[in-house]
FIKOLZA-1660 file (N, C-alpha, C; in steps of 0.1 Angstrom, whole numbers, plus 5000, padded with zeros to 4 digits):
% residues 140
   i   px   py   pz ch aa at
   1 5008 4988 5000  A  X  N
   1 5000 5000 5000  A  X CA
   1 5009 5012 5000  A  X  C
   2 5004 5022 4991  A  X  N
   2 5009 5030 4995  A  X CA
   2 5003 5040 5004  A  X  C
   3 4998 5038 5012  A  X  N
   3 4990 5051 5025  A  X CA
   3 4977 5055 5021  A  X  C
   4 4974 5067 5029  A  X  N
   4 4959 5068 5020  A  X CA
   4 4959 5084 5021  A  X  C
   5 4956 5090 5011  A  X  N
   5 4950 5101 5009  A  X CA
   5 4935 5102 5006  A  X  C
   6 4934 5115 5011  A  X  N
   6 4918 5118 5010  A  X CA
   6 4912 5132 4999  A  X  C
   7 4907 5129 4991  A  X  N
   7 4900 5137 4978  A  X CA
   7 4888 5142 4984  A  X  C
   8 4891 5156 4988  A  X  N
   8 4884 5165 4992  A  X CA
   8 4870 5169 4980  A  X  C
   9 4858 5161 4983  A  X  N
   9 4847 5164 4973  A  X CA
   9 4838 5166 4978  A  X  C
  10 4833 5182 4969  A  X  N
  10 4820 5190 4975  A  X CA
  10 4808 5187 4977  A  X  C
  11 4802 5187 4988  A  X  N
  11 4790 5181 4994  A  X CA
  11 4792 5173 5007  A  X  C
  12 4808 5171 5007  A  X  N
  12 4815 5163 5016  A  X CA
  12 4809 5149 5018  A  X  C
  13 4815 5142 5006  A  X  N
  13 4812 5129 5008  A  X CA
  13 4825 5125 5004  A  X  C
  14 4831 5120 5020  A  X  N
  14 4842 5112 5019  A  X CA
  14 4850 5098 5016  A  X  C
  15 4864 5108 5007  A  X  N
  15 4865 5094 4998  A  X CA
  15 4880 5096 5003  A  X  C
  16 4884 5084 5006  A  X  N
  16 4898 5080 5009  A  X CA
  16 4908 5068 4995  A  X  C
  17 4916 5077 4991  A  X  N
  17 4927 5062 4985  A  X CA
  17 4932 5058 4995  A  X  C
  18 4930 5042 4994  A  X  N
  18 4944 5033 4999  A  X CA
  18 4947 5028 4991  A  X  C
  19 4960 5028 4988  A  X  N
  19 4970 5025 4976  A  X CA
  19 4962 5026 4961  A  X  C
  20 4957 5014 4960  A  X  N
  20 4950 5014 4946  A  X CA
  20 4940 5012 4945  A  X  C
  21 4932 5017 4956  A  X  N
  21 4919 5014 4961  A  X CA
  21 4915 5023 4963  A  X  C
  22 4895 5032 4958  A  X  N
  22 4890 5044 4964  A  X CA
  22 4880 5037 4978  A  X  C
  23 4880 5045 4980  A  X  N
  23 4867 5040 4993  A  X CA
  23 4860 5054 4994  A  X  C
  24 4850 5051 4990  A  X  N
  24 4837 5062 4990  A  X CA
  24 4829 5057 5001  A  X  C
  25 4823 5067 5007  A  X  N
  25 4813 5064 5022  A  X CA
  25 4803 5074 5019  A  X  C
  26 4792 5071 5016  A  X  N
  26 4778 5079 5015  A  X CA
  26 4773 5079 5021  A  X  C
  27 4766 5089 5033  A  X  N
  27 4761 5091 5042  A  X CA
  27 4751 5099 5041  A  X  C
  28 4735 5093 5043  A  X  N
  28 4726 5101 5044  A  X CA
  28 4724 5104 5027  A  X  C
  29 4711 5115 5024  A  X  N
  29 4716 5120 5012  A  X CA
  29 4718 5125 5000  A  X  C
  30 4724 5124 4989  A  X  N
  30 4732 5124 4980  A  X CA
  30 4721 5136 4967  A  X  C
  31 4727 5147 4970  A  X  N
  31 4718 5153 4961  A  X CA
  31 4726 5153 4950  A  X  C
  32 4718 5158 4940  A  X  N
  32 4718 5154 4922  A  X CA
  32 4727 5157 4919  A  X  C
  33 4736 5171 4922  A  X  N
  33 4749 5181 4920  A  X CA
  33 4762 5171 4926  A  X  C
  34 4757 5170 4939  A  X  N
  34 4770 5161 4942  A  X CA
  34 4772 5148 4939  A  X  C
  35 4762 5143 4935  A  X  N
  35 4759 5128 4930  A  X CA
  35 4769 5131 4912  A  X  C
  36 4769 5142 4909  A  X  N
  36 4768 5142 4895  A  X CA
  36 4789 5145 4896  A  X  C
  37 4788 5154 4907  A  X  N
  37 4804 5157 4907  A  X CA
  37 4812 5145 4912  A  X  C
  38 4808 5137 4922  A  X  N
  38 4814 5128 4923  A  X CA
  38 4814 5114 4918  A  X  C
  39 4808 5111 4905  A  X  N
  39 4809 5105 4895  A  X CA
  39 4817 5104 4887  A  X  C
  40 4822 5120 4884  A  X  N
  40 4832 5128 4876  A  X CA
  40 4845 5129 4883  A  X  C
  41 4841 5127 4892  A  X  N
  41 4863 5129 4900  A  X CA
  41 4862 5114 4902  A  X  C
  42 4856 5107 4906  A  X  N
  42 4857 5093 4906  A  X CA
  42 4864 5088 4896  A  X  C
  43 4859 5091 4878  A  X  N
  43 4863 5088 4871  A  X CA
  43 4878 5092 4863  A  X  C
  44 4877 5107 4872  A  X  N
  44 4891 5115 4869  A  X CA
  44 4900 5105 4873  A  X  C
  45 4898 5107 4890  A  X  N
  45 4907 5098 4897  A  X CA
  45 4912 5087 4893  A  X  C
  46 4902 5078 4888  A  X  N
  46 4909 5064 4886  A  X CA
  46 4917 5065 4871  A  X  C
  47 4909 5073 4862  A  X  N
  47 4915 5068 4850  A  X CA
  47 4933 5084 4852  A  X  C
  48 4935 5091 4859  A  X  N
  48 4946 5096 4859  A  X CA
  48 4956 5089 4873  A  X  C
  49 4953 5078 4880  A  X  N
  49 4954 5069 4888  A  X CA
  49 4960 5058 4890  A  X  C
  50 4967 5053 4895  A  X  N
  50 4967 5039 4890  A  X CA
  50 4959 5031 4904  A  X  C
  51 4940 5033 4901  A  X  N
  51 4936 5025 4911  A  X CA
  51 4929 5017 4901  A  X  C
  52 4927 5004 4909  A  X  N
  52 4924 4993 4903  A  X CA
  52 4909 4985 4909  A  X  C
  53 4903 4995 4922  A  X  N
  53 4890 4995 4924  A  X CA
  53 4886 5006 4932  A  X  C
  54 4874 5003 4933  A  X  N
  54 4861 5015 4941  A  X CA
  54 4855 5004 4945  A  X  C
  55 4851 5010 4957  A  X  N
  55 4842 5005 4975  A  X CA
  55 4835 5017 4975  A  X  C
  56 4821 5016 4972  A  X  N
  56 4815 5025 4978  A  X CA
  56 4808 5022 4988  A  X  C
  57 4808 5027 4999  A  X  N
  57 4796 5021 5011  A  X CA
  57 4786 5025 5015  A  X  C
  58 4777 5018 5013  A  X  N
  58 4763 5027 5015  A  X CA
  58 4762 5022 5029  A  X  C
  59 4763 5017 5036  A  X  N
  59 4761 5018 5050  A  X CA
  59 4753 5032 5057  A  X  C
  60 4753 5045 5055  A  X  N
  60 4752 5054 5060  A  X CA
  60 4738 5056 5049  A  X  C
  61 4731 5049 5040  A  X  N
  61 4724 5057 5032  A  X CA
  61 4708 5051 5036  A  X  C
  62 4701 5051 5041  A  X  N
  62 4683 5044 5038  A  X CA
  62 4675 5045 5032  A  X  C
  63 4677 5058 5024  A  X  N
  63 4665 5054 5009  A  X CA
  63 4673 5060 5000  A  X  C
  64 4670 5050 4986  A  X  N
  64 4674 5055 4974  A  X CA
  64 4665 5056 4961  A  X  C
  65 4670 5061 4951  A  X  N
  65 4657 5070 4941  A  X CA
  65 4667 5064 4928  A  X  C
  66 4658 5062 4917  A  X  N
  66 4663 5058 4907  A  X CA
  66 4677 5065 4897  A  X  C
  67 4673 5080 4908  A  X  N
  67 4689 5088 4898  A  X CA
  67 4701 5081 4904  A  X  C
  68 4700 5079 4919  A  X  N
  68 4713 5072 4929  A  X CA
  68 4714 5058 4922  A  X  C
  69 4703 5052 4920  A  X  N
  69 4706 5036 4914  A  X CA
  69 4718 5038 4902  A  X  C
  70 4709 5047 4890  A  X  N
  70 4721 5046 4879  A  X CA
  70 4733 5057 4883  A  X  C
  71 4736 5065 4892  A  X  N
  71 4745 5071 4896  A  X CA
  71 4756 5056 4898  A  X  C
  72 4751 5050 4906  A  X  N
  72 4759 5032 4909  A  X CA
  72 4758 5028 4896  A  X  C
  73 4752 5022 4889  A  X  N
  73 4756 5018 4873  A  X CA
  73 4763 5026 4866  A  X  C
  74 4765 5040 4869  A  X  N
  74 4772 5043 4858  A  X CA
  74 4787 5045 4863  A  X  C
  75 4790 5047 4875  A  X  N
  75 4801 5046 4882  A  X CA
  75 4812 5030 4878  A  X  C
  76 4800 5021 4882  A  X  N
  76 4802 5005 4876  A  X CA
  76 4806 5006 4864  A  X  C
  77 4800 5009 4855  A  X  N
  77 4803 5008 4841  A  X CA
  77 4818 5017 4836  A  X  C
  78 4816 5028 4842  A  X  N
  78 4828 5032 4840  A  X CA
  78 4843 5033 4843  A  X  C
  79 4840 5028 4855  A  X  N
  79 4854 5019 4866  A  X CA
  79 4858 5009 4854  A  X  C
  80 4846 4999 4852  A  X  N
  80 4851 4984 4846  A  X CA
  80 4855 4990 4830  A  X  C
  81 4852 5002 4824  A  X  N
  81 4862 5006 4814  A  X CA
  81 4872 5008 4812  A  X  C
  82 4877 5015 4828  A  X  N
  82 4891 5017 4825  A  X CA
  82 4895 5011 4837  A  X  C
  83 4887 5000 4839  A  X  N
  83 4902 4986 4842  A  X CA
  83 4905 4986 4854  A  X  C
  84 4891 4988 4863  A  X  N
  84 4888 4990 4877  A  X CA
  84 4876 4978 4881  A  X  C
  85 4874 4978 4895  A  X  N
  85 4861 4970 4900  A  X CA
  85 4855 4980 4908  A  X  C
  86 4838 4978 4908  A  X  N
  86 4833 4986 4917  A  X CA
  86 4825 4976 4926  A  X  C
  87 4828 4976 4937  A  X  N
  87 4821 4969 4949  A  X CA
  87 4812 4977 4961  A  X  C
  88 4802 4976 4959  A  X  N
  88 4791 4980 4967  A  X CA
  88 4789 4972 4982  A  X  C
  89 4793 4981 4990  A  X  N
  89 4790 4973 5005  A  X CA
  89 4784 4980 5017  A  X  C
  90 4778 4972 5023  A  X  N
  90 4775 4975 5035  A  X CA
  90 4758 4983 5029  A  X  C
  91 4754 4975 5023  A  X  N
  91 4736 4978 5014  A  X CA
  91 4728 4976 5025  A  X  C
  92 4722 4982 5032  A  X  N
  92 4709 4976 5039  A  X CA
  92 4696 4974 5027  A  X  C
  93 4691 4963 5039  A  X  N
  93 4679 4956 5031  A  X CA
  93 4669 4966 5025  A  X  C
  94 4669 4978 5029  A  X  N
  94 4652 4986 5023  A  X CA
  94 4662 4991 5014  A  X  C
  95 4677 4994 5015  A  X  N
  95 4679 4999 5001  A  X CA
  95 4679 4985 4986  A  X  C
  96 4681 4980 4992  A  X  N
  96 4686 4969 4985  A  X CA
  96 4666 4962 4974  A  X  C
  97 4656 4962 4986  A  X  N
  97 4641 4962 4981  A  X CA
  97 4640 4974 4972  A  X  C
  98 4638 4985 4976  A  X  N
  98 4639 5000 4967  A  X CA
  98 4645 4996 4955  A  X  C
  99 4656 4990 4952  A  X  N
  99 4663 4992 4937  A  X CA
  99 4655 4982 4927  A  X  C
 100 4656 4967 4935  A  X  N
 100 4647 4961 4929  A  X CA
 100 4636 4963 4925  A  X  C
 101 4626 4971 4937  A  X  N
 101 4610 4978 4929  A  X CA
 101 4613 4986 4923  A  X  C
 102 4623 4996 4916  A  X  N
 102 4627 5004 4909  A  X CA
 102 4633 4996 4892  A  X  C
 103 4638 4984 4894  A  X  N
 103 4638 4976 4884  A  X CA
 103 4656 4978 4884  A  X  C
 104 4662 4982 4890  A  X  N
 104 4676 4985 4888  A  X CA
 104 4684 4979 4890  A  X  C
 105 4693 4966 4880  A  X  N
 105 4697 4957 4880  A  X CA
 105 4715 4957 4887  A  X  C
 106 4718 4972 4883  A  X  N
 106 4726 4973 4883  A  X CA
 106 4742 4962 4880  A  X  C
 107 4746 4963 4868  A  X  N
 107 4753 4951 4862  A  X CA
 107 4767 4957 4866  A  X  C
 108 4777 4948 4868  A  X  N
 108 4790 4951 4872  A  X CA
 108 4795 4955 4884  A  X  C
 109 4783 4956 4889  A  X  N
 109 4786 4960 4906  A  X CA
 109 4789 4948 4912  A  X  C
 110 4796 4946 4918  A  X  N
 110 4796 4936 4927  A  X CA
 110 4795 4937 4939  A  X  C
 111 4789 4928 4955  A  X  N
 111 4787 4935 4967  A  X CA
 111 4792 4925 4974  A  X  C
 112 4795 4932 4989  A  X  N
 112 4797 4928 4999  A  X CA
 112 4789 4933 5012  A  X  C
 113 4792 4923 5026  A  X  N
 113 4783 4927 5039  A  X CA
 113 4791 4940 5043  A  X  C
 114 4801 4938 5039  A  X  N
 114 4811 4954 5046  A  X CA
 114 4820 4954 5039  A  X  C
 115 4825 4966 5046  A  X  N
 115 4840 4972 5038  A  X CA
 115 4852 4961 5036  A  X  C
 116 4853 4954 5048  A  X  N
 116 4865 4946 5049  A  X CA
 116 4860 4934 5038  A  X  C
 117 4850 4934 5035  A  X  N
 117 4850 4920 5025  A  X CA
 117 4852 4927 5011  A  X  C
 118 4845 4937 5013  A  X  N
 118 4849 4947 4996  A  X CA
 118 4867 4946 4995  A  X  C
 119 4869 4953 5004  A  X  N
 119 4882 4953 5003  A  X CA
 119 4893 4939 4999  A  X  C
 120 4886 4928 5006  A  X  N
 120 4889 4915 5006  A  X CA
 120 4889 4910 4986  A  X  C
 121 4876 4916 4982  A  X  N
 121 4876 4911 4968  A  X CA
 121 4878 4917 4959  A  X  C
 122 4883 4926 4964  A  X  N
 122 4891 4936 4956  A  X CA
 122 4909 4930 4958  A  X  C
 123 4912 4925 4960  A  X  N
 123 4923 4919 4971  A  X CA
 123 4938 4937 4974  A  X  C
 124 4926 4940 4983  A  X  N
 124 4931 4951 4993  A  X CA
 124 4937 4945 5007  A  X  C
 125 4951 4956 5004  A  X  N
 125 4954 4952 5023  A  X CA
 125 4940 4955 5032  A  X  C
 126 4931 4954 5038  A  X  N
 126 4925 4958 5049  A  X CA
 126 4932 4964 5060  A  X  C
 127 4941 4960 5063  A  X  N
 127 4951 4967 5080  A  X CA
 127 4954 4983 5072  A  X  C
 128 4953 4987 5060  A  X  N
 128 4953 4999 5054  A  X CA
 128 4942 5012 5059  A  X  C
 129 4929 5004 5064  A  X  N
 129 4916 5007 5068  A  X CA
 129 4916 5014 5080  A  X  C
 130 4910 5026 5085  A  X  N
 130 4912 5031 5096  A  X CA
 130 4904 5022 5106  A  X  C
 131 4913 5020 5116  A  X  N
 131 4900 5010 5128  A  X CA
 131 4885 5014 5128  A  X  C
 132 4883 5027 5132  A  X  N
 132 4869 5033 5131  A  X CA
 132 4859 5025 5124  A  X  C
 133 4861 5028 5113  A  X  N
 133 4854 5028 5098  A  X CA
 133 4854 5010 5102  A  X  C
 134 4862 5002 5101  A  X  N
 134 4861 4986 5101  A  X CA
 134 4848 4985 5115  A  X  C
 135 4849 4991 5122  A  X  N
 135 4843 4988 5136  A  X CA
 135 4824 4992 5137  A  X  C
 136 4828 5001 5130  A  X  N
 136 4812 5008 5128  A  X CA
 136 4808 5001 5117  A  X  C
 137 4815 4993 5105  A  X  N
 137 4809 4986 5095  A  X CA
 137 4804 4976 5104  A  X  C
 138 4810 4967 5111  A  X  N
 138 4804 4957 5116  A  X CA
 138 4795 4953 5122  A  X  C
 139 4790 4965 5130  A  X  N
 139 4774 4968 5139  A  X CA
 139 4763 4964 5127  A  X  C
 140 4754 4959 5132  A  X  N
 140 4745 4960 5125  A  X CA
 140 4735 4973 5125  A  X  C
% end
């Protein structure tokens, strides 16, 4: 690894690199503007980057709306273009019902129960991860 820096993005939804790994945490949320800008540095990022996936965690999110679903597909789609993985973790169940009655299949995402398994199948160091963040993923 090489350490982690943090990409300061407006609306303040925190995104940390570790090494070659983004970790996005979505909390609460996500209006249209910053949904829209952080699709766009996401994509800066990776493709001027050398990361080789995205974790976003929705852990922090309880309802989602059809623009957030394809916000996630199009993030998906465009990671696995330029030669990244996007892994969705830490989904609660009403978000996870919501996409489905929304019909949103979302292709290329792949998921996990938490961060440490995203990071796992992404094959990320995890000891990279701040304790915090591992600790509060794992509460239910």
């Amino acid at each position: 690894m090489t350490g982690v820096a943090t990409f300061p993005y407006e609306g303040h939804v925190p995104v940390l690199r570790l090494g070659g790994v983004l970790l996005v945490t979505l909390q609460g949320d996500l209006y249209d503007g910053t949904a829209e800008q952080l699709r766009q540095d996401i994509g800066e990022t990776v493709s001027d980057s050398a990361i080789r996936g995205v974790v976003i965690d929705l852990s922090g999110v309880e309802i989602v709306d059809s623009f957030m679903g394809r916000v996630l597909s199009d993030v998906a789609a465009m990671t696995r273009l330029l030669a990244a993985q996007t892994v969705v973790a830490g989904m609660r169940p009403a978000v996870a019902i919501t996409l489905v009655e929304l019909g949103l299949t979302l292709p290329g995402l792949r998921t996990a129960l938490n961060t440490e398994e995203a990071m796992h199948l992404l094959g990320a160091e995890v000891s990279a991860l701040p304790r915090g963040r591992l600790a509060r993923q794992e509460r239910p």
